[in-house]
DSSP file (Angstrom, degrees, kcal/mol; ACC not computed):
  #  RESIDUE AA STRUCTURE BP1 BP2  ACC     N-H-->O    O-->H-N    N-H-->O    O-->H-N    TCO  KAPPA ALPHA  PHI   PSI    X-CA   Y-CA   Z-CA
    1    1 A X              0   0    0      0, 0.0    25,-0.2     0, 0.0     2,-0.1   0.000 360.0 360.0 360.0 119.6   70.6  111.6  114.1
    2    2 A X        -     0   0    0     23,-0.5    23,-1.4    25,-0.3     2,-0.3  -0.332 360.0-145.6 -59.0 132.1   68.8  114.5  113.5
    3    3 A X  E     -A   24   0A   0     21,-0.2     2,-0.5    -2,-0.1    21,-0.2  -0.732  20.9-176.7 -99.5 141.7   70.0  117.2  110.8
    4    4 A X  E     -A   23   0A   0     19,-4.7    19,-1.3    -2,-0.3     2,-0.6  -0.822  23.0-135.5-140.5 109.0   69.2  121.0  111.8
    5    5 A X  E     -A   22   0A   0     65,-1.8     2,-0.3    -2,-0.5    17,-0.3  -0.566  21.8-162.7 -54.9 103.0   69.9  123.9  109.7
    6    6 A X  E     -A   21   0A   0     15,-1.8    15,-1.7    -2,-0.6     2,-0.4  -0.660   9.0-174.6 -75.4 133.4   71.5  126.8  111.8
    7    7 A X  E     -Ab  20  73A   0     65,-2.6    67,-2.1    -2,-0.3     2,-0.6  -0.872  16.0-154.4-131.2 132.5   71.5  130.3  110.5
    8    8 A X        -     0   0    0     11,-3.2     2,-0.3    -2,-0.4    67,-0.1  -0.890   0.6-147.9-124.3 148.3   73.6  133.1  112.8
    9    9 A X    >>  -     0   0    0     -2,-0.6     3,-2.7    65,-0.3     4,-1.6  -0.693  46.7 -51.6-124.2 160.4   73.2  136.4  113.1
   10   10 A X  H >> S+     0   0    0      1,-0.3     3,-3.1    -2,-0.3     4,-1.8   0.409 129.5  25.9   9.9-118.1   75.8  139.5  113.8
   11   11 A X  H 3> S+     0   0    0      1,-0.3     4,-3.8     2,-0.2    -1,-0.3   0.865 128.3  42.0 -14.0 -59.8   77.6  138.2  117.1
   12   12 A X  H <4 S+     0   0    0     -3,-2.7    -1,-0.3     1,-0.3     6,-0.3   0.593 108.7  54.9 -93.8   5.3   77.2  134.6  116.7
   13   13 A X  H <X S+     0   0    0     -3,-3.1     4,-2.0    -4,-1.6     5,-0.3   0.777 106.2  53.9 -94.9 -25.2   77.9  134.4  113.2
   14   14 A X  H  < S+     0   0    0     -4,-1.8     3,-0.3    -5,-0.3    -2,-0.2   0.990 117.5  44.1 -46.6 -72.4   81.6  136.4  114.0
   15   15 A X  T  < S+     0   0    0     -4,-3.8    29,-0.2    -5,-0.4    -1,-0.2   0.387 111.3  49.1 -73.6   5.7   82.0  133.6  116.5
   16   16 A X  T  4 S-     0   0    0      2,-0.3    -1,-0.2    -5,-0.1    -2,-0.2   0.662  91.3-138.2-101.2 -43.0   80.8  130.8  114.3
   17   17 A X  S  < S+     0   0    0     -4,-2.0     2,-0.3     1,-0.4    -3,-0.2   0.316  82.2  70.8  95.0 -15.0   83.0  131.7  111.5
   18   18 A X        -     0   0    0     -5,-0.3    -1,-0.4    -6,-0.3    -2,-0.3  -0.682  63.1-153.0-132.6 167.5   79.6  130.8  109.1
   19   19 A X  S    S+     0   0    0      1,-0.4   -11,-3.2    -2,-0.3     2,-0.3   0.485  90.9  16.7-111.4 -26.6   76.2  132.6  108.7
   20   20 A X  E    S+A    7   0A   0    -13,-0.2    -1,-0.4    -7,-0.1     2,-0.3  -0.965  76.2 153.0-162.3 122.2   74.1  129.2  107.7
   21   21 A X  E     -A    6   0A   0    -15,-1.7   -15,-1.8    -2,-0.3     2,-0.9  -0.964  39.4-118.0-133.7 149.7   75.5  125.2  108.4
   22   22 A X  E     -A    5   0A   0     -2,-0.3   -17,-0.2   -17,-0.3     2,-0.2  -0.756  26.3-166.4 -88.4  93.3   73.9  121.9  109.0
   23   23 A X  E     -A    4   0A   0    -19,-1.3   -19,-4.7    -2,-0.9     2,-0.3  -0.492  13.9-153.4 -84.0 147.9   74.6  120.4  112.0
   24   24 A X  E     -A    3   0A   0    -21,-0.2     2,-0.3    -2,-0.2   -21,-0.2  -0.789  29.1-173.0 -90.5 147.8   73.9  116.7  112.8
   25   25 A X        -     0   0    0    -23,-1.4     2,-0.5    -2,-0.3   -23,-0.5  -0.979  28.7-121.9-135.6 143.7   73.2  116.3  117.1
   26   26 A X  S    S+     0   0    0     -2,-0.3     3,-0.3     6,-0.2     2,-0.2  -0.784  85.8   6.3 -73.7 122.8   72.8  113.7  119.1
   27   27 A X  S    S-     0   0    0     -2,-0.5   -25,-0.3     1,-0.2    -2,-0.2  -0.558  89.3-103.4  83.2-163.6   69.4  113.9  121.0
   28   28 A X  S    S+     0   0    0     -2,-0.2    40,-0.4   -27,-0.1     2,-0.2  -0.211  70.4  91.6-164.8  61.3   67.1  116.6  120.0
   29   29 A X  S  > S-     0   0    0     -3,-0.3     4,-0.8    38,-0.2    38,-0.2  -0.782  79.8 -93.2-135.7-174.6   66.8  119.5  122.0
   30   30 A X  H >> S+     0   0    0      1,-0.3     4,-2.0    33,-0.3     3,-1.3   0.956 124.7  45.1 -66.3 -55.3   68.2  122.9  122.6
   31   31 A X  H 3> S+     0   0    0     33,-0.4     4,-0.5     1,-0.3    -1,-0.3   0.686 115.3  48.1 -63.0 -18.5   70.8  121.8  125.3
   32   32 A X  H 3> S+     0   0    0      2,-0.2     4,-1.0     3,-0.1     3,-0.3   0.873 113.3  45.8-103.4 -47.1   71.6  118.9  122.9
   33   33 A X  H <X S+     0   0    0     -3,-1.3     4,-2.3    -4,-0.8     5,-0.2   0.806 111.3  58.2 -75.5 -44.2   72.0  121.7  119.6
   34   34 A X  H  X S+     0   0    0     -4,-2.0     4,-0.9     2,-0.2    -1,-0.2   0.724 110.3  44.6 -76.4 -29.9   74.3  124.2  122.3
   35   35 A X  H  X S+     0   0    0     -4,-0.5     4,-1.0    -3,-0.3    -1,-0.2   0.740 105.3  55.7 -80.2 -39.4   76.8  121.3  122.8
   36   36 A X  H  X S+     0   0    0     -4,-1.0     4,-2.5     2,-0.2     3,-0.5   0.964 115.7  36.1 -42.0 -71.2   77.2  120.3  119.7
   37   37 A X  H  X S+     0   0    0     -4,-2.3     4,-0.9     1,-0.2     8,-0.3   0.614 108.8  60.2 -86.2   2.3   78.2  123.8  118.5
   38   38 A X  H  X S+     0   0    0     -4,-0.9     4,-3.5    -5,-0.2    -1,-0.2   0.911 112.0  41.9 -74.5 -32.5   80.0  124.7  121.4
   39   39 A X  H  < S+     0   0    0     -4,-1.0    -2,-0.2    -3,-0.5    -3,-0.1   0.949 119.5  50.3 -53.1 -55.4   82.4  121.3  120.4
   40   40 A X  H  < S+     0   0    0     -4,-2.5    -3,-0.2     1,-0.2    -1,-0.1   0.928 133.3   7.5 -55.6 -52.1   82.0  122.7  116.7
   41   41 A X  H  < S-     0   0    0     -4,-0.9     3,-0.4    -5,-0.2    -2,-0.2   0.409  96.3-124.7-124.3   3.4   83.1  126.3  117.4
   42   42 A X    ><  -     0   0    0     -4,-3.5     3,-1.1     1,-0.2    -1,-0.2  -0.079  52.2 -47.7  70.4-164.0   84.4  126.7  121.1
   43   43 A X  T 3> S+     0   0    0      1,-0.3     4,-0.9     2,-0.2    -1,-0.2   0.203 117.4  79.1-107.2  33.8   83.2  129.1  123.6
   44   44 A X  T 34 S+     0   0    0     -3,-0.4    -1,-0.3   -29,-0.2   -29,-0.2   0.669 104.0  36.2-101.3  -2.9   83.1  131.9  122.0
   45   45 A X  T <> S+     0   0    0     -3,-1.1     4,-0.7    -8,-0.3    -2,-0.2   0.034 115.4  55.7 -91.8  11.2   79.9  130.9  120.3
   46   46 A X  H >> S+     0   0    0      2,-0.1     4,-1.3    -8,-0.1     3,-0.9   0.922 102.8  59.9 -75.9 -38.4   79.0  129.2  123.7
   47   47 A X  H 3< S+     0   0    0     -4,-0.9     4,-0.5     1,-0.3    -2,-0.1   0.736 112.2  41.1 -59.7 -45.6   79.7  133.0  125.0
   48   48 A X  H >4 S+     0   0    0      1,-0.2     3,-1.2     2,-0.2    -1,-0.3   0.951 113.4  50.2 -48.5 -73.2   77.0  134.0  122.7
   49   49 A X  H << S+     0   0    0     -3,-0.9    -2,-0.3    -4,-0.7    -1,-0.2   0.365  97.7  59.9 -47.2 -45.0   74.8  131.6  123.2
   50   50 A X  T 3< S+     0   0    0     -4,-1.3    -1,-0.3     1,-0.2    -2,-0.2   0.434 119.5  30.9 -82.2   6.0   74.5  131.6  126.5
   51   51 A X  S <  S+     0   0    0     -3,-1.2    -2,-0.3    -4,-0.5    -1,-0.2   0.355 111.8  76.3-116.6 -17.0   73.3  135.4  126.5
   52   52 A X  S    S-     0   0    0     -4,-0.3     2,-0.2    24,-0.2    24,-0.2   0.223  76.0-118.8 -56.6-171.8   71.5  135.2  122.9
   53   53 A X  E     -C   75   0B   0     22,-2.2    22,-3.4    20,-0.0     2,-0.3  -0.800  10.8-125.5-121.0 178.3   68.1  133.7  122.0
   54   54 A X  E     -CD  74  61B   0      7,-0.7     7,-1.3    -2,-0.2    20,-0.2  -0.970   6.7-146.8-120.8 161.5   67.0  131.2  119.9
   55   55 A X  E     - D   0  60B   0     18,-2.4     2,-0.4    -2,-0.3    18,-0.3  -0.630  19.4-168.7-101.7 154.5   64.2  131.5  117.0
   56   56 A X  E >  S- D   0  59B   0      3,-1.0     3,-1.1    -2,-0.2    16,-0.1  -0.784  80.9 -30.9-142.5 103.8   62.2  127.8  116.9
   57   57 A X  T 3  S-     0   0    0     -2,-0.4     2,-1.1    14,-0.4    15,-0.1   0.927 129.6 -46.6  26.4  89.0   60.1  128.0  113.8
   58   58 A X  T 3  S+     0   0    0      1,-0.1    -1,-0.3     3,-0.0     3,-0.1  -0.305 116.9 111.0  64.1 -19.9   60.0  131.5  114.6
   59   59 A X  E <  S-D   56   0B   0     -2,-1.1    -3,-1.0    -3,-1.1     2,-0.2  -0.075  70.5-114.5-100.3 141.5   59.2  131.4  118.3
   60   60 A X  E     -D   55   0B   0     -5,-0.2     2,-0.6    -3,-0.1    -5,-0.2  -0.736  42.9-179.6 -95.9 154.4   62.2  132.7  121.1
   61   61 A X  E     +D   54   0B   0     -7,-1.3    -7,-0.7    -2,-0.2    -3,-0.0  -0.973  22.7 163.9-155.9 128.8   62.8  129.8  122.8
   62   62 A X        +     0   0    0     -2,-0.6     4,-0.1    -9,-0.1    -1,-0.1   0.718  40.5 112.0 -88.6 -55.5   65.6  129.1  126.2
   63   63 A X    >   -     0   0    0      1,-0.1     3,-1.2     2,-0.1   -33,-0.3   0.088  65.5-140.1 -48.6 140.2   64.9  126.1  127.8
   64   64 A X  T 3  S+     0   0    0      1,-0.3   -33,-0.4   -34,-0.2    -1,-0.1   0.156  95.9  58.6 -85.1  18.3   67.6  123.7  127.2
   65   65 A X  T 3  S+     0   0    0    -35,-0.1    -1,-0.3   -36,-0.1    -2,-0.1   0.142  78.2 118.6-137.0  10.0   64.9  120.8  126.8
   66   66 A X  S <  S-     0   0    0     -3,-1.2     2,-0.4    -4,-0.1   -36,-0.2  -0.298  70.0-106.1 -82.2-171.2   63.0  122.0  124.1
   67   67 A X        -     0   0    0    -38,-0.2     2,-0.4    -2,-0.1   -38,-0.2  -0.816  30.9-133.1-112.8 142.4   62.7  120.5  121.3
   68   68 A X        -     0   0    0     -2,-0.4     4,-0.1   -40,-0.4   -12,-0.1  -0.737  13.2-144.9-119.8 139.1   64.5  121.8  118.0
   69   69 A X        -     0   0    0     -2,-0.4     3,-0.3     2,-0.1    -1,-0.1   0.672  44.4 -85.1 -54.2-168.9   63.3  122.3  114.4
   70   70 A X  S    S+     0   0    0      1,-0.3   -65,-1.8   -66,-0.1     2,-0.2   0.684 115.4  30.2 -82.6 -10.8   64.7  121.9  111.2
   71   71 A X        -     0   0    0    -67,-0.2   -14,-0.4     2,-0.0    -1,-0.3  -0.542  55.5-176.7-172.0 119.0   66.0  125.4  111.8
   72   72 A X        -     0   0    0     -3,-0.3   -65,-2.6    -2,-0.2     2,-0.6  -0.677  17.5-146.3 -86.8 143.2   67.0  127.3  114.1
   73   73 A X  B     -b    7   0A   0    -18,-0.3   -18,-2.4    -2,-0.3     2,-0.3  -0.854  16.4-145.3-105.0 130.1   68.2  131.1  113.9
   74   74 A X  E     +C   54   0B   0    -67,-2.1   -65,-0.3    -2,-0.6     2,-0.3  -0.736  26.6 178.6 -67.4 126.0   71.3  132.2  116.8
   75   75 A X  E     -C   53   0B   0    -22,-3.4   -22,-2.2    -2,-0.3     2,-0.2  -0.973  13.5-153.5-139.1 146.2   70.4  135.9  117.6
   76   76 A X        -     0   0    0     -2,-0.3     2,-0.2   -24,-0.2   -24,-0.2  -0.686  42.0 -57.2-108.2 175.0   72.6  137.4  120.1
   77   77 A X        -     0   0    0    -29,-0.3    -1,-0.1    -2,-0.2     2,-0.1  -0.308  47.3-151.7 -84.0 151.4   71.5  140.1  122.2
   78   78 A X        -     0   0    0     -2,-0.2     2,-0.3    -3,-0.0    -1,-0.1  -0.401   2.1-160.4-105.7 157.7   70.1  143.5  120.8
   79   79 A X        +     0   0    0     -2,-0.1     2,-0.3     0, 0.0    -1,-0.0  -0.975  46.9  91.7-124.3 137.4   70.4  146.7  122.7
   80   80 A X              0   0    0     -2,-0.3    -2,-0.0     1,-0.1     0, 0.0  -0.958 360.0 360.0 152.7-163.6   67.5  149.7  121.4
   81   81 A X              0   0    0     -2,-0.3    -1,-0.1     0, 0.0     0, 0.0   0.307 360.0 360.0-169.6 360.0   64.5  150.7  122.2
């Protein structure tokens, strides 16, 4: 089972309860990583999640079929200009 250090930022770290954990998933994708911590933490980090991004070795990344590093950053979305 793959282990993937998650790091969360402002929003999704509120809703996480953590800033930085190590999830184990089943599979290994995004969609796989989003299920997990909605199970982990409820929907108020799906809530996030599903309007955030995610960073994938540094990269913004959606698609619920990609595939996910050894760490992914939660960033929810920013408003500025």
């Amino acid at each position: 089972m793959p282990e993937v250090t998650v790091r969360y930022f402002a929003a999704a770290a509120d809703a996480a309860g953590v800033d930085e954990e190590r999830v184990s998933i089943e599979g290994a994708t995004l969609g796989d990583l989003q299920a997990a911590l909605t199970a982990r933490h409820g929907m108020a980090l799906a809530k996030v999640m599903r309007i955030g991004s995610f960073l994938v070795d540094g990269v913004v990344r959606r698609e619920p079929g990609h595939p996910v590093a050894a760490r992914v950053d939660i960033l929810p979305p920013f408003a500025g200009g």
